[in-house]
C-alpha positions in Angstrom: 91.3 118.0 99.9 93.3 121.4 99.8 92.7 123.8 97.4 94.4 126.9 96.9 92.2 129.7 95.2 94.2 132.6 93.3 96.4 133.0 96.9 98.7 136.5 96.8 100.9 137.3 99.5 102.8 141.1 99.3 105.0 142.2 101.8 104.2 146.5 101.2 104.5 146.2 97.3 106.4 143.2 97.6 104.8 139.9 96.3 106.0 137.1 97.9 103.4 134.7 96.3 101.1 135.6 93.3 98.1 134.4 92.2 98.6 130.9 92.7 95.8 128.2 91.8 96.5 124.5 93.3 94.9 121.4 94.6 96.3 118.8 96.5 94.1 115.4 96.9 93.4 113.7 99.9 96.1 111.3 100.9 99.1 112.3 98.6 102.7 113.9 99.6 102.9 117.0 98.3 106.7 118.1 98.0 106.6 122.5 97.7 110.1 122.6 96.1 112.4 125.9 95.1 115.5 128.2 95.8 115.5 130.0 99.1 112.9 133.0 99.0 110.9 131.5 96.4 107.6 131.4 98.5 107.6 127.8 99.7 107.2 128.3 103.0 105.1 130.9 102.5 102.6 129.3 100.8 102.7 126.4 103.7 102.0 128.8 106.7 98.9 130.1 104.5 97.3 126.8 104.8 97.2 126.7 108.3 96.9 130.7 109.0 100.5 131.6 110.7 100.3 133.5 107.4 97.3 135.3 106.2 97.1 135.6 102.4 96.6 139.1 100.9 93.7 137.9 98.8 92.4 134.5 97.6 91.1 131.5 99.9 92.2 127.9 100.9 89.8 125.8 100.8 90.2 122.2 103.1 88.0 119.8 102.9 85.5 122.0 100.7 85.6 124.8 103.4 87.8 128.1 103.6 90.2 128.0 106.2 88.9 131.9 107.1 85.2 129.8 108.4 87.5 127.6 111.0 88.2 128.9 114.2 92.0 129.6 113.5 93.1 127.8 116.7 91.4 124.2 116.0 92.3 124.6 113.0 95.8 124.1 113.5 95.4 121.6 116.3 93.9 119.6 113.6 96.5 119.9 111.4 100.0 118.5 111.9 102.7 120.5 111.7 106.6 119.7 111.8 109.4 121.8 111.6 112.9 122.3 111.2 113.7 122.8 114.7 111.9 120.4 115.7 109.6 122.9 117.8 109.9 121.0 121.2 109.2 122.4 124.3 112.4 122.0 125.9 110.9 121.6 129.7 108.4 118.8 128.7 109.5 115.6 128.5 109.0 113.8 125.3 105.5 112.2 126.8 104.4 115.8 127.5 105.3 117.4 123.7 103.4 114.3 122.4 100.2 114.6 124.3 99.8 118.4 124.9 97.4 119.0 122.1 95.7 115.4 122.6 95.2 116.6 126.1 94.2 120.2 125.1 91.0 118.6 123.2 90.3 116.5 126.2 90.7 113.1 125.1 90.6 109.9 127.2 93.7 109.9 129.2 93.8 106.1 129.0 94.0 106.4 125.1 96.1 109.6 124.9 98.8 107.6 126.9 98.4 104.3 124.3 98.8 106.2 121.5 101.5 107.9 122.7 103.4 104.5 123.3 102.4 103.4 119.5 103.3 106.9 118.0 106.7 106.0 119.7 107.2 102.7 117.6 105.8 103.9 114.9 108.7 106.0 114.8 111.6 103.7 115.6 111.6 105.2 119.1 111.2 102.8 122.7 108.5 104.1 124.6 109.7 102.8 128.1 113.1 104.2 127.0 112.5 107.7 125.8 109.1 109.1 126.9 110.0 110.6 129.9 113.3 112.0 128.8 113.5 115.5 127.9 114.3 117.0 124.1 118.1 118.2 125.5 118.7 114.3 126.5 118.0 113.2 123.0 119.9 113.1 119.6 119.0 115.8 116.8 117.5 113.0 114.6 115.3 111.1 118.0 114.2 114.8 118.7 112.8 115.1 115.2 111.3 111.7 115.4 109.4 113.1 118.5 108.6 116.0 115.9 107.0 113.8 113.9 105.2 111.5 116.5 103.5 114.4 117.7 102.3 115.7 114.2 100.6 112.5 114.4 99.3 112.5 117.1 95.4 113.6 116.8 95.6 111.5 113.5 95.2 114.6 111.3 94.0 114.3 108.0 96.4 117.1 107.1 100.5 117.5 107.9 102.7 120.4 106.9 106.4 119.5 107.2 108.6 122.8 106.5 111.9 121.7 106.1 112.1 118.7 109.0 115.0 117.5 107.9 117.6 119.6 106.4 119.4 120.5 109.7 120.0 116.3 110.2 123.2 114.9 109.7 123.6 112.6 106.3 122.7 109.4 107.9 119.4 110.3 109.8 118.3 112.3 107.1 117.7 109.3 105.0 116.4 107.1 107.2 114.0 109.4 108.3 113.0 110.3 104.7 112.6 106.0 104.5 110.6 106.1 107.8 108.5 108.7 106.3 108.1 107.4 103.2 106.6 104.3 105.0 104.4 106.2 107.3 102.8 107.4 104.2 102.6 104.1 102.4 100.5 102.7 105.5 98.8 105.6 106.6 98.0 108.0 103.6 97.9 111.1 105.1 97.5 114.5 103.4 101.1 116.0 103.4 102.9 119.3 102.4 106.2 118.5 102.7 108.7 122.0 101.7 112.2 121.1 100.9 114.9 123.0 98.7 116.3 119.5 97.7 115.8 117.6 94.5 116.8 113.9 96.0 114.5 114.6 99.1 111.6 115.4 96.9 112.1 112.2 94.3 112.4 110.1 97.2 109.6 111.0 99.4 106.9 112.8 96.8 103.8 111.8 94.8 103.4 115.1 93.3 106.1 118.1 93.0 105.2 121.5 92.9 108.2 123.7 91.3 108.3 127.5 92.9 110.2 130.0 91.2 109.6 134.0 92.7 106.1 133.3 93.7 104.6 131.3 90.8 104.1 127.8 90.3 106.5 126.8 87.2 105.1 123.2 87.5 103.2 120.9 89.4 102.8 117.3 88.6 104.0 113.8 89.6 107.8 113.0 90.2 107.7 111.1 86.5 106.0 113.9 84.6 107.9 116.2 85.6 111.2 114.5 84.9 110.1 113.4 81.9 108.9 116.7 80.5 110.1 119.8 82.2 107.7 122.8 81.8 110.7 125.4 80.7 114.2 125.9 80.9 113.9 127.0 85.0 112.7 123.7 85.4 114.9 122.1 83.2 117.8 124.2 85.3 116.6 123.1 88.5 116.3 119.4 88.4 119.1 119.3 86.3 119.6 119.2 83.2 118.0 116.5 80.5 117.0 114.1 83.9 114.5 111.7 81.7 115.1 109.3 79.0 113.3 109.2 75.4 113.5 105.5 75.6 113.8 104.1 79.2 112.9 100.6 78.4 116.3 100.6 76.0 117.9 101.2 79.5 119.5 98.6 81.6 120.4 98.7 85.2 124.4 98.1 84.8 123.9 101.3 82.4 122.7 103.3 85.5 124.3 101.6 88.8 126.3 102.9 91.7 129.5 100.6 90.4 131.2 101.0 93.9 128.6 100.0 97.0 130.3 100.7 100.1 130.8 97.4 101.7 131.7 95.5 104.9 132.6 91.4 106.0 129.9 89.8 107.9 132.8 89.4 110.8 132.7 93.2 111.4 131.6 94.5 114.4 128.1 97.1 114.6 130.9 99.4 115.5 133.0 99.5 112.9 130.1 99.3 110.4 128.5 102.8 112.0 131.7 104.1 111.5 132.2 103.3 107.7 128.3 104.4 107.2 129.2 108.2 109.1 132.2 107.8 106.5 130.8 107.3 103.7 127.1 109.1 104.4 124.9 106.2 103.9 122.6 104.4 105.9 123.0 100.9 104.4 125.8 98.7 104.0 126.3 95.7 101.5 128.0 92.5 103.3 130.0 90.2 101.2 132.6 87.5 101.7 136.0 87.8 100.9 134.9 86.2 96.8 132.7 89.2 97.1 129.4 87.2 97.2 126.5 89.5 98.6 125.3 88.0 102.3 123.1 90.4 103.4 122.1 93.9 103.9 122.5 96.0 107.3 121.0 98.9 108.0 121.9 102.1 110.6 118.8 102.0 112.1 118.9 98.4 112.9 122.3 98.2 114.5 121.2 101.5 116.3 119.0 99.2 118.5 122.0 96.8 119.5 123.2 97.4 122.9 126.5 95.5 122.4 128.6 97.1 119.5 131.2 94.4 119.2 128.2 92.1 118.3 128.8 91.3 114.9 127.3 92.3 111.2 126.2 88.9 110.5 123.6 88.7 113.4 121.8 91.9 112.7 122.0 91.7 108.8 118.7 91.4 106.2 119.0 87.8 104.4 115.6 88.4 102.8 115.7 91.2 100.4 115.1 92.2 96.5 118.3 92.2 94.2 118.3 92.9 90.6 120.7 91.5 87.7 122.5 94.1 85.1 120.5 93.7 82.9 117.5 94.0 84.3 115.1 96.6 82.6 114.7 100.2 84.1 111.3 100.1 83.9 110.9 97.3 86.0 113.6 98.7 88.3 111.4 101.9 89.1 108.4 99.5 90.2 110.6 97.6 92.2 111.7 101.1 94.0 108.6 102.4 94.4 106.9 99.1 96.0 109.9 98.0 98.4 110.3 99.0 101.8 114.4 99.6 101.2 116.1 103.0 100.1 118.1 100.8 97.6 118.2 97.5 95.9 121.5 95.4 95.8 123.1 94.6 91.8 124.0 91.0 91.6 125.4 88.6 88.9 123.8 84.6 88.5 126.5 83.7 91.4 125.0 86.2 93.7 128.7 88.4 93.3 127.9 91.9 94.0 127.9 94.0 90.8 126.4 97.6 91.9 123.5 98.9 94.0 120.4 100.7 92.7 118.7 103.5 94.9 115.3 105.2 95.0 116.5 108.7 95.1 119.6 108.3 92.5 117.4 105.9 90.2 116.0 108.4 87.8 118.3 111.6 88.1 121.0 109.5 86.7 119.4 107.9 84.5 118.5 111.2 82.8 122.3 113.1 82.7 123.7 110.0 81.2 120.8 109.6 78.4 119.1 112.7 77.3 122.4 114.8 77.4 122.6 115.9 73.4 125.1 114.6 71.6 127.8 116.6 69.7 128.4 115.4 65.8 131.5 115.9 64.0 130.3 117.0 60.1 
């Protein structure tokens, strides 16, 4: 799908990027991933020509970017940014549609897909379409972000850092939103972060940058597994995989302490502990700690009424896992659930511990792989 051919980029005698040889396939989420100045973002903005390489080719779709006409070719491509990039005198309606309406598309179809770009990204159409980017949030305004990368339904997204500048809370539940996005809709995504979490979370493949060059590109397991050298080792942190993960059970590996809340708590209080604590999910219990349910920040978001209570927006139907449940199985679980994390619970349904994607395998590995000293 993209292919990058022996791409250098110097600045004078300066080589930002050198000689680097990569393909992405069609329909996975790429994570670029390294320390500031490493090349990342570089190496995005060649793909869609804000950069020009000093020598080498990208190839998309079998065809060098250099035969497209530059300017369709990144109005076929997605493209999302930390600062969101909005237009500030548009309203949200007009950021959406301005490339649809550049290409001339129906304006009967621009305007539906609009209104399911808008769900799609936890957003009400009627509600924020014809607001403008200052009336909205930092976390809405990079929904709209998003919304309108998807908007021509390229096969191709480049997302440079979308969400680093996002408070702790909508941060994660965009990386969930994404992550689902991807799940239904298998796009072809380059996705540039500096963090480790983000990229386990989100990625299919991780591509490791250190001063220019690729130090390792493979899937999220691989790499954890087997680290290519001792930068890579370094960056991911130290000894992250286990030699025998099906030895491994979850009580070995779980967050002990969930952050909880009654089911008689009000959506108020409960935003209040989750902007505490810097989560996006809350465990409800009783007072025998039995687990209830699960809330989450984006659904109490939607409530009007904040003194409404935890109990009536709460998830009954959900996954849990017991102790000593097997990691292996664990990691399936993760990866095929819809939730950030999976509730720890005993035969009497008593909360025990929570499980989450991002945590799950980094760990797994400190605790397991970390050599052990011997007294002779």
């Amino acid at each position: 799908m993209i292919k990058f051919k022996n791409i250098t980029k110097k600045y004078g005698q300066q080589a930002v990027v050198s000689d680097i040889s990569l393909r992405i396939e069609k329909g996975d989420l790429v994570v670029l991933i390294g320390p500031s100045g490493c090349g990342k973002t570089t190496l995005l903005k060649i793909i869609n020509r804000l950069v020009k390489p000093t020598s080498g080719d990208v190839l998309v779709n079998d065809k060098s970017i250099f035969d497209y006409d530059e300017i369709e070719l990144r109005r076929n491509m997605g493209y999302v940014i930390q600062q969101t990039g909005l237009f500030p005198h548009m309203t949200v309606r007009e950021n959406i549609e301005i490339v649809p309406r550049l290409q001339r598309h129906n304006k009967k179809a621009i305007a539906e897909r609009s209104a399911e770009l808008m769900e799609m990204v936890g957003l009400e159409p009627n509600i924020y379409l014809d607001r403008y980017p200052f009336e909205l949030s930092g976390g809405q305004q990079q929904r709209i972000g998003v919304a309108r990368a998807f908007a021509t339904d390229p096969e191709v997204i480049l997302m440079d850092e979308p969400f680093s500048a996002l408070d702790p809370i909508s941060r994660l539940q965009l990386q969930d939103e994404l992550a689902e996005l991807q799940r239904k809709l298998k796009r072809t995504i380059v996705f540039v972060t500096h963090d480790m979490d983000e990229a386990v979370k989100i990625a299919d493949k991780i591509c490791i940058i250190n001063n220019g060059s690729i130090a390792q590109y493979d899937t999220v397991e691989e790499v954890m597994k087997n680290p290519a050298d001792s930068y890579v080792e370094g960056f991911i942190g130290k000894n992250r995989i286990w030699s025998s993960p099906q030895l491994i059970q979850v009580k070995d590996v779980m967050i002990n302490d969930p952050v909880c809340i009654y089911d008689n708590a009000t959506i108020r209080r409960s935003i209040e502990k989750m902007r505490a604590h810097k989560v996006d999910s809350l465990m409800v219990i009783d007072k025998s700690n039995t687990l209830l349910g699960v809330v989450l920040a984006k659904d109490m978001q939607l409530v009007q009424d904040k003194r409404q209570q935890v109990r009536d927006v709460m998830l009954l139907d959900f996954m849990t896992v017991r102790p000593e449940t097997d990691i292996v199985d664990v990691i399936n679980i993760v990866n095929n659930g819809s939730l950030s994390s999976i509730p720890v619970t005993d035969e009497s349904k008593a909360l025990k511990g929570l499980i989450t994607k991002s945590s799950l395998l980094t760990t797994v590995t400190q605790q397991y792989i970390e050599p052990k000293e011997t007294v002779s």
